[in-house]
N, C-alpha and C positions, 0 to 999 in steps of 0.2 A: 167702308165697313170696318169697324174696332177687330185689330186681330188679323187681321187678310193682307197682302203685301201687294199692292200695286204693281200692273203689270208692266210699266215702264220701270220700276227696278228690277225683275226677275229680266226683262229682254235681252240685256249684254252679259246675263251671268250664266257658265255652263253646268251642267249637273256633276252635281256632288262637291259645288265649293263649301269649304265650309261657311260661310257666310248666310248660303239658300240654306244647309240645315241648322244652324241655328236660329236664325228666323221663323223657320218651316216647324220650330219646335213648340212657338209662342202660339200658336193656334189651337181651338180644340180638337181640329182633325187631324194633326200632325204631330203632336205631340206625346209624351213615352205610352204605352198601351192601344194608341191610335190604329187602327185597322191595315197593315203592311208595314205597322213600325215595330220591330224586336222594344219586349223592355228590359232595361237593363238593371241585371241583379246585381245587389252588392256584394254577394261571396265573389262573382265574376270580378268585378269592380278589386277586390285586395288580391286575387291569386294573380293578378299581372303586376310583376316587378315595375316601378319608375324608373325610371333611367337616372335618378339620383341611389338608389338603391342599387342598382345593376352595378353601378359606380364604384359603390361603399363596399360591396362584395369581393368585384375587382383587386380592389387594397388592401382586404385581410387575408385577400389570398397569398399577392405578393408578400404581403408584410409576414405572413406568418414560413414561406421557402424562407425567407432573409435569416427569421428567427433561425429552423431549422441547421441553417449553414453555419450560421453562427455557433449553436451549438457543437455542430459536426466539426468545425474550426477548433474550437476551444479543446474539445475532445482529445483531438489530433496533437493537438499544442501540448497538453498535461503529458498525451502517452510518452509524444517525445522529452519531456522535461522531465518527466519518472527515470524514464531507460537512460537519461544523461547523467542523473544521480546517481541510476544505479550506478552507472559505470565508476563513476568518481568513488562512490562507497565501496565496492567489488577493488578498487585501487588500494584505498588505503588499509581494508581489510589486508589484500597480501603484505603491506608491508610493513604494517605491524603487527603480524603473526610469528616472525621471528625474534620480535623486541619483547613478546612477554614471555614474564619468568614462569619457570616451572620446577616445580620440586620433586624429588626424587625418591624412591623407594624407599631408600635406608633414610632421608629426612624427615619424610612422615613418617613414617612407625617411631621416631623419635618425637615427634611433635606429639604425637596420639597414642601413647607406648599402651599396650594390651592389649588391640584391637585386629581383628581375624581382618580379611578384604574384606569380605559383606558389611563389617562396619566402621569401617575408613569409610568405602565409598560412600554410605551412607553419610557419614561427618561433613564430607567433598561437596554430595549433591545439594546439600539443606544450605551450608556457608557459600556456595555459588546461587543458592537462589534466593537468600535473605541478600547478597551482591545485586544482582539484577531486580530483584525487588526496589532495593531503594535508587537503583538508579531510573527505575521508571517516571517513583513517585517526587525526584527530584525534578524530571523532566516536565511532568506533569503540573509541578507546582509554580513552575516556572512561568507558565502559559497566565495564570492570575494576577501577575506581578501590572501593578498601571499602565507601568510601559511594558510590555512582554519581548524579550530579545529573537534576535529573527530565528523562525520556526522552524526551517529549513537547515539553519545549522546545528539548533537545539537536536532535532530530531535524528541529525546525520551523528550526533556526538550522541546518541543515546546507544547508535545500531553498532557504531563503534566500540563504544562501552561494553558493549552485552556481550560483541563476539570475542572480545579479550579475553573476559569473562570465562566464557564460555568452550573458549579454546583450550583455557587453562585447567579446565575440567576437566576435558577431555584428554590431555596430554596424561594430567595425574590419574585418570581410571586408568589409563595403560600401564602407568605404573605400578598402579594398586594388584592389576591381574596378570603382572609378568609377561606384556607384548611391550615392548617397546620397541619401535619402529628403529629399522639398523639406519648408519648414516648421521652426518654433522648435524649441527641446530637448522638450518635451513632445509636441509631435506626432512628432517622430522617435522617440520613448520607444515610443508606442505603435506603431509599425509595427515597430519591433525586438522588442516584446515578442508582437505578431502572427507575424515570423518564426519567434520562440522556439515560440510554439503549434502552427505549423503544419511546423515543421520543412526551410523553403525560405526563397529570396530575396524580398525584399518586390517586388513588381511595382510601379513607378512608374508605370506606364499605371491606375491603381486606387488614388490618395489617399484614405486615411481620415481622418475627422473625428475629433475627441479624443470628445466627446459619444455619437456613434454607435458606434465601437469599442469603448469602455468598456461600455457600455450594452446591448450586443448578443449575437451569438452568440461574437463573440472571448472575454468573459470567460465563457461558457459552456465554450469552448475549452480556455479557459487553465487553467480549475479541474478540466477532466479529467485535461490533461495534470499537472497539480499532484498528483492523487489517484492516478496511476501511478508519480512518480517516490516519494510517501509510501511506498508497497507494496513500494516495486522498493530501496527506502532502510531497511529494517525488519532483515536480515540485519545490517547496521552497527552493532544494537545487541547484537549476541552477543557476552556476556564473554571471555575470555582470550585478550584481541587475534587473536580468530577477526574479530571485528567490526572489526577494523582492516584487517588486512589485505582482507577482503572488502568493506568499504568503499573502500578504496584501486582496485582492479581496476574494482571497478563503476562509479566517479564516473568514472574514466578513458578506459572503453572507453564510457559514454551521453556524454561529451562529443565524443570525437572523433565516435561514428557523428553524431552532430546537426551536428557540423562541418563535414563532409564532403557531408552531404545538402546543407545551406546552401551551401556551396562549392560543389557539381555544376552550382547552380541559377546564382548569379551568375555563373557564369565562360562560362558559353552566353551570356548576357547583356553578358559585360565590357565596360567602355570602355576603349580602350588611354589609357595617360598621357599621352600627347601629343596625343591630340584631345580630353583632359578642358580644359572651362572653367578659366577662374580661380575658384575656389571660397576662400568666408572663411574663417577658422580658425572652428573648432567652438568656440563658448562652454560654459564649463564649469559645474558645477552647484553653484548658490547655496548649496545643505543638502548638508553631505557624507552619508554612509551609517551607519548606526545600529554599532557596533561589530564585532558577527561579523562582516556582510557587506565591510565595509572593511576588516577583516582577510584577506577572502579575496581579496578584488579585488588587496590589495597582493601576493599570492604570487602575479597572473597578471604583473607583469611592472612593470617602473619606468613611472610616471605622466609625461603632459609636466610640464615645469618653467612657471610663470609662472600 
């Protein structure tokens, strides 16, 4: 009979090969909806994974930890390649802190003859930040160039720049308000480069040793503040004098806010000019400044003579 499986093939076969239900299926008693046969729905049918599927899951799983590591690797790699700059930048900052020049009391009021503190400082703040200004948007313009020179030292030679800069402003508001820190160029180095860290006037009631300073929690200090301004200094390397210009504003507006905090602190503090001592002229420094930085230093403003 058409449809019915002879009973010498079902004889030697056991229930449930699949061989008897596929055949068992060709029938009209047997097959899907048949009276003790389940039928099978298609949503049933896609909510069971293939085992090529189960596979493919498998490998975006692993592949996507791999990714993960990967980034956690990288991560890892940059922080330690940050904190090894910093340290190299936190180096050279000490030591060309004692190699820039600074000018002195009685040399500005001759450079700027009329003018009260309030506006010397004034004079000081605006000429160190048209300084750091254009060394931003030097750095910045530099990143557009066909070939662009390596980043890394561009960027190391801007933090440099700034903090010359910026040191040197800092040394002349002290001048300006009658604190001048006691002790040689090198100890005055480092209480300038403590103000730089800490963002205030150095306290004369609280001398630091060269040894100790160096050695302690100030170059802890200095190398944070180092690794903020790297971060805060990284927009500057964006091509199509995007990088210039936003390095121009940036270097401008961290020098004056640093200025100004510096400045709040000494002028509570001031010494009016006429009960300042006789004080010596400031000796100048034996090693001048490695290139960049003496380039920058020359845009904050004419040097004394002699």
């Amino acid at each position: 009979m058409t449809g019915s499986t002879p009973f010498r093939r079902l004889r030697f076969r056991k229930t449930g090969d699949p061989a008897v239900t596929l055949e068992g299926t060709t029938g009209p008693e047997t097959g899907p909806g048949a009276p003790g046969v389940p039928a099978v729905l298609p949503d049933t049918a896609e909510a069971v994974p293939s085992a090529s599927e189960a596979g493919e899951g498998s490998r975006n799983h692993h592949s996507g930890v791999r990714r993960l590591q990967a980034v956690k690797n990288g991560v890892r790699k940059g922080g330690e390649s940050a904190r090894a700059a910093a340290l190299y930048l936190t180096d050279r900052v000490i030591e060309n802190a004692p190699r820039v020049p600074v000018r002195d009391l009685a040399t500005l009021r001759a450079q700027f003859p009329g003018l009260g503190p309030d506006q010397l400082a004034d004079k000081l703040i605006s000429g160190a930040a048209n300084a750091t200004s254009t060394v931003g948007a030097g750095i910045g313009a530099a990143a557009m160039l066909p070939v662009p020179p390596a980043m890394p030292a561009e960027l190391a030679a801007e933090i440099t720049g700034v903090a010359a800069i910026e040191l040197k402003l800092i040394a002349e508001l002290h001048e300006v308000y009658g604190l001048r820190p006691a002790g040689g160029i090198k100890d005055r180095s480092v209480a300038y480069l403590t103000s730089w860290t800490e963002e205030r006037g150095v306290d004369l009631t609280k001398p630091t040793t060269l040894n100790a300073a160096l050695g302690g929690q100030m170059k802890r200090e200095l190398r944070q503040q180092i690794m903020k301004r790297m971060f805060r200094n990284l927009p500057n390397l964006m091509p199509f004098m995007v990088g210039a210009a936003v390095g121009a504003v940036m270097n401008r507006r961290d020098t004056r806010k640093l200025a100004e905090k510096v400045r709040a602190d000494l002028r509570a503090r001031a010494v009016p000019w006429n009960a300042l001592p006789e004080l010596p002229p400031l000796e100048q420094p034996s090693q001048p400044l490695p290139g960049a930085a003496r380039a920058a230093i020359e845009c904050a403003g004419p040097e004394p003579k002699g």
